[in-house]
C-alpha positions as CSV (number, residue, x, y, z in Angstrom):
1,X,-5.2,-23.5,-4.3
2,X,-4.0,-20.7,-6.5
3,X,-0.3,-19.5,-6.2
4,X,0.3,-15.5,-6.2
5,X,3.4,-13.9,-6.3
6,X,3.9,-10.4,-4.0
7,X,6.4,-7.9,-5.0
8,X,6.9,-6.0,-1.8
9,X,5.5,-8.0,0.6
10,X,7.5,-8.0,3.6
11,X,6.4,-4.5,3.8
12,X,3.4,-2.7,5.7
13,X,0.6,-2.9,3.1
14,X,2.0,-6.1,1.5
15,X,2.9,-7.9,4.9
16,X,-0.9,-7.8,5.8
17,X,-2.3,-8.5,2.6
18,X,-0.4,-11.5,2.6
19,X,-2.0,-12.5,5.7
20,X,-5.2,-12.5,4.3
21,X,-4.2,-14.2,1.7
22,X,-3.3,-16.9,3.5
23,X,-5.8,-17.6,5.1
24,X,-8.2,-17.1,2.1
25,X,-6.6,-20.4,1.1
26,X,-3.6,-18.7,-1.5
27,X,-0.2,-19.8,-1.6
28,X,1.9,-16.8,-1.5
29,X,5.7,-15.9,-2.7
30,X,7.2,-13.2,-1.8
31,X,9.9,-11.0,-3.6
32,X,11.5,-8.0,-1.5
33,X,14.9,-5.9,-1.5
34,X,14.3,-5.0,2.7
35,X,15.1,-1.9,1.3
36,X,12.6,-0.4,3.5
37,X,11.9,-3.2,6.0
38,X,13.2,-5.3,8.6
39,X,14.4,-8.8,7.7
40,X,13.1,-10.4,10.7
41,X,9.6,-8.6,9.3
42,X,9.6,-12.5,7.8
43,X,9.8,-14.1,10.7
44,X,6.7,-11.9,12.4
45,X,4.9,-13.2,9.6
46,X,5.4,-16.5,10.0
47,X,4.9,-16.2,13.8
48,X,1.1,-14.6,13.0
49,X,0.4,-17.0,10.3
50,X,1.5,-20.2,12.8
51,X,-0.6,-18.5,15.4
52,X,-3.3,-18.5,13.3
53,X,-2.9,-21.7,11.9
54,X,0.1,-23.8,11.3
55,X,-1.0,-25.1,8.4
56,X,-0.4,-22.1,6.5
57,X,3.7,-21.9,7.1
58,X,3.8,-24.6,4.4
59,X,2.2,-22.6,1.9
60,X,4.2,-19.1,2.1
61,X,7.6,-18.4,0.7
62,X,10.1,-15.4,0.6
63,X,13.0,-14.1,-1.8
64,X,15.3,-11.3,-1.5
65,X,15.9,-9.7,-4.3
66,X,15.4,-6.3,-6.2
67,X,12.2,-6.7,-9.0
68,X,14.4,-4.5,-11.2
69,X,16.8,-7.7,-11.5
70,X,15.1,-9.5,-14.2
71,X,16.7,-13.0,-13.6
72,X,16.1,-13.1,-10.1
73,X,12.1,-12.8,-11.5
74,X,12.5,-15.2,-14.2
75,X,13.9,-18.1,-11.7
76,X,11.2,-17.4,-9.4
77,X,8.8,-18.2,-12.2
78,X,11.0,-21.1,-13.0
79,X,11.1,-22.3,-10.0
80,X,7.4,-22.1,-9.1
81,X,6.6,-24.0,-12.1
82,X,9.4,-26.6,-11.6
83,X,7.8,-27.1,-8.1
84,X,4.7,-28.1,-10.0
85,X,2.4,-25.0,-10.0
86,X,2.1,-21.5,-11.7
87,X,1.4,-18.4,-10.4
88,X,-1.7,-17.3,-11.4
89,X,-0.9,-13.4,-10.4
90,X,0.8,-10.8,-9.4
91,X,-0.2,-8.2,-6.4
92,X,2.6,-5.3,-7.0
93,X,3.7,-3.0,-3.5
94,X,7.1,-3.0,-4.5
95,X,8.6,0.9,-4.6
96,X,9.5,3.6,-2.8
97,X,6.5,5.9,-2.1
98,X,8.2,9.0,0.5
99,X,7.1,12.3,-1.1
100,X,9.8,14.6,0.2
101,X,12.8,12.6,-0.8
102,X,11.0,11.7,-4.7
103,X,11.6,15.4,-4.8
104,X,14.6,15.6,-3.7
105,X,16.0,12.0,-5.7
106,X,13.2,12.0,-8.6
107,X,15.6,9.6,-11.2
108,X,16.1,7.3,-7.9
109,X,11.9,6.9,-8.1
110,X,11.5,6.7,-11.8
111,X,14.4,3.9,-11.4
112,X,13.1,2.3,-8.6
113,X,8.9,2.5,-9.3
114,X,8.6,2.5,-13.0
115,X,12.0,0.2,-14.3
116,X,11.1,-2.1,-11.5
117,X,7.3,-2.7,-13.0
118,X,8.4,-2.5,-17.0
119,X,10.8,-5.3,-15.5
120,X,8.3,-7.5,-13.7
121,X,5.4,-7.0,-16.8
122,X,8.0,-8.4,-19.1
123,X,8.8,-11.2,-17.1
124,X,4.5,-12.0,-16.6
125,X,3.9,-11.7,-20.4
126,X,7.0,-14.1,-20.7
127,X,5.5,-16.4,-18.3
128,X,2.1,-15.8,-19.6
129,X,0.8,-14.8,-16.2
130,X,-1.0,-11.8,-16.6
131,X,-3.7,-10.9,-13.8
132,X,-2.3,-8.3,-11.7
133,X,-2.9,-6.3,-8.8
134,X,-0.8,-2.6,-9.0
135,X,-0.4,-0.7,-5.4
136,X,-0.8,2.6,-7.0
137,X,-1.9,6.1,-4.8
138,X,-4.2,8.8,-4.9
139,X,-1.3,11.1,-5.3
140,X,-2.1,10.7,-8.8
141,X,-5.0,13.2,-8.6
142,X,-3.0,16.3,-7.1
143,X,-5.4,19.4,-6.2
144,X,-9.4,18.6,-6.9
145,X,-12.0,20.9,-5.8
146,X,-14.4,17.8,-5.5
147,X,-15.6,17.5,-1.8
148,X,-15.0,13.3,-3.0
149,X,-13.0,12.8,-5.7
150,X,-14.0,10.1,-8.0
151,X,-11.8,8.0,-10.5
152,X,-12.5,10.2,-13.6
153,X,-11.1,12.8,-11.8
154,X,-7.9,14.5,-13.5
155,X,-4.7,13.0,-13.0
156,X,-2.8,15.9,-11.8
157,X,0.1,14.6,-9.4
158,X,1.9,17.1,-7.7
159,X,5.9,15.6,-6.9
160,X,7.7,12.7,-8.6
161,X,6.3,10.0,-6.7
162,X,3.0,10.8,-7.9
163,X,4.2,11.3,-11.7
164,X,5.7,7.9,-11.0
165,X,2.6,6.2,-10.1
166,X,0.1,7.9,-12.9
167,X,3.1,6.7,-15.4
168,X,2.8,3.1,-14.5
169,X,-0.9,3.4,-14.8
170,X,-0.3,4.7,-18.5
171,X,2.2,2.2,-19.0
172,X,-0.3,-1.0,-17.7
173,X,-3.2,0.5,-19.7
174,X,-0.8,0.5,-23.0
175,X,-0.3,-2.9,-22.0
176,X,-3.8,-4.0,-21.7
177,X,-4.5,-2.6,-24.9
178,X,-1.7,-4.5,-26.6
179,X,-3.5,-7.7,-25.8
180,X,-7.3,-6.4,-24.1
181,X,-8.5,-10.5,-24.2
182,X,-5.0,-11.7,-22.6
183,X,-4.4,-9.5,-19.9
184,X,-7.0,-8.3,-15.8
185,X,-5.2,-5.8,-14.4
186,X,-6.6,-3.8,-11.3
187,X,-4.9,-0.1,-10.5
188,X,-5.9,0.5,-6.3
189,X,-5.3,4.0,-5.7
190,X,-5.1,4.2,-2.3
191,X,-5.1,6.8,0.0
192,X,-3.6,7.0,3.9
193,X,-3.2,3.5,5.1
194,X,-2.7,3.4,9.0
195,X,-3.4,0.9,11.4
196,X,-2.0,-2.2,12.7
197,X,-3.0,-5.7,12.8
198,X,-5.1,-6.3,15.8
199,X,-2.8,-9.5,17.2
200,X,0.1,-6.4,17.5
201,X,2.7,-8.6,15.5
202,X,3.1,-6.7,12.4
203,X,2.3,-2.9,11.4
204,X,4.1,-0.1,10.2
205,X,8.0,-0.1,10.6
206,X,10.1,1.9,8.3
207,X,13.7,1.5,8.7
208,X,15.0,4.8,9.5
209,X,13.2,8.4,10.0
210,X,9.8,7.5,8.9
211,X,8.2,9.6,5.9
212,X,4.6,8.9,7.0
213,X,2.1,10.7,9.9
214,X,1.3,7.8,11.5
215,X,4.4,6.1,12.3
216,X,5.9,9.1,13.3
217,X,2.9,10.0,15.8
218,X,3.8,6.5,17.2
219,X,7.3,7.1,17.9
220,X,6.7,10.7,19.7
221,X,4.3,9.1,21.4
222,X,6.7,6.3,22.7
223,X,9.7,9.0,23.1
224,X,11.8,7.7,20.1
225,X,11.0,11.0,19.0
226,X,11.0,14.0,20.7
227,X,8.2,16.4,19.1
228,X,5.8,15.6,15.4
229,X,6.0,17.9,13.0
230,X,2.7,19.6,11.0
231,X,3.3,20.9,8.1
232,X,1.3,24.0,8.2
233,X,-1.7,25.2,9.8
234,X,-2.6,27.8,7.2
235,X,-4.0,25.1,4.8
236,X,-7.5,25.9,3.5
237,X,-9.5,23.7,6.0
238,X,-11.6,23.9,8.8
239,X,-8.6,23.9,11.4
240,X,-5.8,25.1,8.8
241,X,-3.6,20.9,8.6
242,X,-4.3,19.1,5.9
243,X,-7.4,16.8,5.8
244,X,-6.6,13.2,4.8
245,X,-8.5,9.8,4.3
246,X,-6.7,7.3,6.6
247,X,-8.4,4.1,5.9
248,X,-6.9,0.9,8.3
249,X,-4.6,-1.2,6.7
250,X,-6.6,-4.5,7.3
251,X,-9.5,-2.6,5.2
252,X,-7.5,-2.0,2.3
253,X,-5.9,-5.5,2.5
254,X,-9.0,-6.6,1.9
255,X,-9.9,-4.9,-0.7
256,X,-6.7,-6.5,-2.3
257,X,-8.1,-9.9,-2.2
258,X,-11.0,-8.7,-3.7
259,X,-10.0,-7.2,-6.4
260,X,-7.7,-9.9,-7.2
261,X,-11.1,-12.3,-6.7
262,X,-12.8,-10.1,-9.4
263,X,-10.0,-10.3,-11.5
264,X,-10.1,-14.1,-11.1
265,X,-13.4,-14.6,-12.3
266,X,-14.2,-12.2,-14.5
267,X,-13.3,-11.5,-18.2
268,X,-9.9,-9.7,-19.2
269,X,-10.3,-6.0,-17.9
270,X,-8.6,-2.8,-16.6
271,X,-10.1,-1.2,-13.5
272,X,-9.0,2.1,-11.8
273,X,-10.5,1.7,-8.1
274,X,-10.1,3.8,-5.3
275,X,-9.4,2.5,-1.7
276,X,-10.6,4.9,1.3
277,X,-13.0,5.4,3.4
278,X,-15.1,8.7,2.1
279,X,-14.2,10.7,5.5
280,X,-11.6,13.6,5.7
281,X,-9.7,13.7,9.5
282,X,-7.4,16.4,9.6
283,X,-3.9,15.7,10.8
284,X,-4.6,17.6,14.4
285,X,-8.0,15.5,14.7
286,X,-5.6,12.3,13.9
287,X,-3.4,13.6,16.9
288,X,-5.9,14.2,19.2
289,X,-8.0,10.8,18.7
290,X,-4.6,9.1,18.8
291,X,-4.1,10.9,22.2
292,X,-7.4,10.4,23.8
293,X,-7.6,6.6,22.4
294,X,-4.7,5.5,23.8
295,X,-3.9,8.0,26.9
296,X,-0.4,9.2,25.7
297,X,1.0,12.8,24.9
298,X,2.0,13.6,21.7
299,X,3.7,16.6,21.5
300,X,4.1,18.5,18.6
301,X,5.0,22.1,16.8
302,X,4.2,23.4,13.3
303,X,6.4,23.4,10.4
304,X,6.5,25.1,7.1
305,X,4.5,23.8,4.5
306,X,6.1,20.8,2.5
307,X,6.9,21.0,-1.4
308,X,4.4,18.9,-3.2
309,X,1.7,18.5,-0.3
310,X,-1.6,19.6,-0.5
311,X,-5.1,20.9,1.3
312,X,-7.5,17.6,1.3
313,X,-7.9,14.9,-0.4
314,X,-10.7,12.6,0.7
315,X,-12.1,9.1,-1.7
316,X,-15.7,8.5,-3.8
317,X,-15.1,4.4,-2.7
318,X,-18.5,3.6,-4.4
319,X,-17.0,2.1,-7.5
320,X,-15.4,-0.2,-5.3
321,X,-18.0,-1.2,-3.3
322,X,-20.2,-2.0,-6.6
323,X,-18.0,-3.5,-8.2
324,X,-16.0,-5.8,-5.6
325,X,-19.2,-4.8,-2.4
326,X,-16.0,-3.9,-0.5
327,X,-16.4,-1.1,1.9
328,X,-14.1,-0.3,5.0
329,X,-15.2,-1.2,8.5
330,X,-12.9,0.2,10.7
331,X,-13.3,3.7,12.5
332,X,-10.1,6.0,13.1
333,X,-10.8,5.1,16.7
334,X,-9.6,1.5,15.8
335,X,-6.8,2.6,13.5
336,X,-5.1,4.8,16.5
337,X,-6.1,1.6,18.6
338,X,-4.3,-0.9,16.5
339,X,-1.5,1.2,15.4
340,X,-0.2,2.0,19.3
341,X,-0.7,-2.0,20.1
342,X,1.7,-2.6,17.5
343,X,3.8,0.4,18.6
344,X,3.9,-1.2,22.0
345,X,5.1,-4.5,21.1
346,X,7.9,-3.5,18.7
């Protein structure tokens, strides 16, 4: 039973990745700040996993700390080995990922995002763990005029969350390339995870004014929010709001664990992959499934276009479905579905 550490884990992506983990048999620590999650997100957690099988609160572990705090990594290494196992790798959510503010604060993300992971690679090559698993973003492309854009696309991000993300990329291919037969390292570029998990217990709640769509289409629609702002309807698209690739978060844990499985098995490599499903919704079709799904109003204006956003950006996944024969199997339908169950039960 390998042991994998998650940076970031009590959060929306990480929270259900480590899920799945658990139930594919993995032992799973988990390092986060809360800096963007509840603390009783933990106990939710442990509530789905005892639900699922009890069995698997003995095998999942938390830490509060800040990855840019290089001791508080080190004694979590220490201390996993001390208890009598290493961990074999790392799956990396850890960061702050809100567009507008990056902007507004960029030395808070390059601090945050990029110190935090030259912090947690030198604490792996110290431990000699080196198979890891970065949560990066398809913000790293910016503006293509591919109808799908593909991996080899340019990397062209467009704010300073973006830059931050395509920088760690650079960084973790230097390091590859430092030592190519030491160290698997797997870049996910994901695009707009939404979604809930089905049992209702855990999906997306960010403390405070959320920065993402979907959250915020949840809270009008529950009146902790009185109207959702679009930002522009005189984009270049086929109902002038942006067209995005929401891809349910239970699809894109998945394709976690898989990636980490290919990692695991194969020789020492570097993969760019992305994560969506291959189908644009624009952000008044995602308001009008999410109304029609789940019978509630969702009221909403338009708003000048925001700094750093752009037209469409929809995924090639085939890479990732040849190399890992991962593909996403939930509709949009289910993603509204999921995401108002949660919603509900918050």
């Amino acid at each position: 039973m390998k042991r994998i550490l998650v940076t970031g884990g009590n959060g929306f992506i990480g929270s259900h990745t480590c899920i799945n983990l658990l139930q594919k048999d993995y032992e799973v620590i988990i390092v986060d700040s809360f800096i963007n999650s509840s603390r009783d997100f933990y106990e939710r957690i442990k509530i789905l996993a005892n639900r699922i099988d009890p069995k698997l609160l003995t095998r999942i572990k938390i830490f509060e700390g800040d990855i840019r705090d290089k001791n508080l990594l080190e004694g979590i290494f220490i201390k996993s080995i001390n208890d009598g196992k290493r961990i074999e790798g790392v799956i990396h959510f850890a960061g702050l990922k809100a567009v507008n503010e990056s902007i507004k604060k960029p030395s808070k993300y390059w601090d945050f995002n990029f110190i935090g992971t030259f912090r947690l690679i030198e604490v792996m090559e110290k431990f000699e763990c080196r198979t890891l698993i970065f949560s990066s973003s398809a913000t790293v492309y910016g503006y293509s005029k591919e109808f799908l854009i593909t991996e080899s696309a340019s990397i062209n991000p467009k704010n300073p969350y973006g830059y931050t993300k395509a920088a760690i990329e650079n960084f973790l291919k230097n390091i590859f390339n430092s030592k190519p037969n030491k160290w698997r390292i797997a870049c996910l570029r994901y695009f707009n995870p939404i979604g809930a998990h089905s049992s209702g217990l855990i999906g997306e709640n960010p403390n405070g004014i959320p920065n993402n769509i979907f959250p915020f289409i949840n809270q009008v629609a529950n009146g902790r929010i009185q109207n959702l702002e679009i930002y522009g309807n005189d984009w270049d698209t086929r109902d002038g709001t942006c067209i995005r690739d929401y891809i349910h978060v239970m699809d894109l844990a998945e394709g976690h664990i898989l990636s980490l499985e290919f990692l695991l098995k194969n020789d020492c490599k570097f993969i760019n992959l992305n994560l969506g499903t291959g189908i644009g919704t624009s952000v008044l079709e995602l308001v009008n499934i999410f109304q029609e799904e789940n019978k509630v109003k969702v009221p909403f204006n338009y708003a000048d276009r925001r700094d750093g956003d752009i037209a469409r950006i929809v995924a090639d996944n085939s890479l990732a479905y040849s190399l890992l024969n991962w593909k996403p199997t939930k509709t949009i339908n289910q993603m509204c579905k999921d995401g108002w169950r949660w919603q509900q039960k918050i």
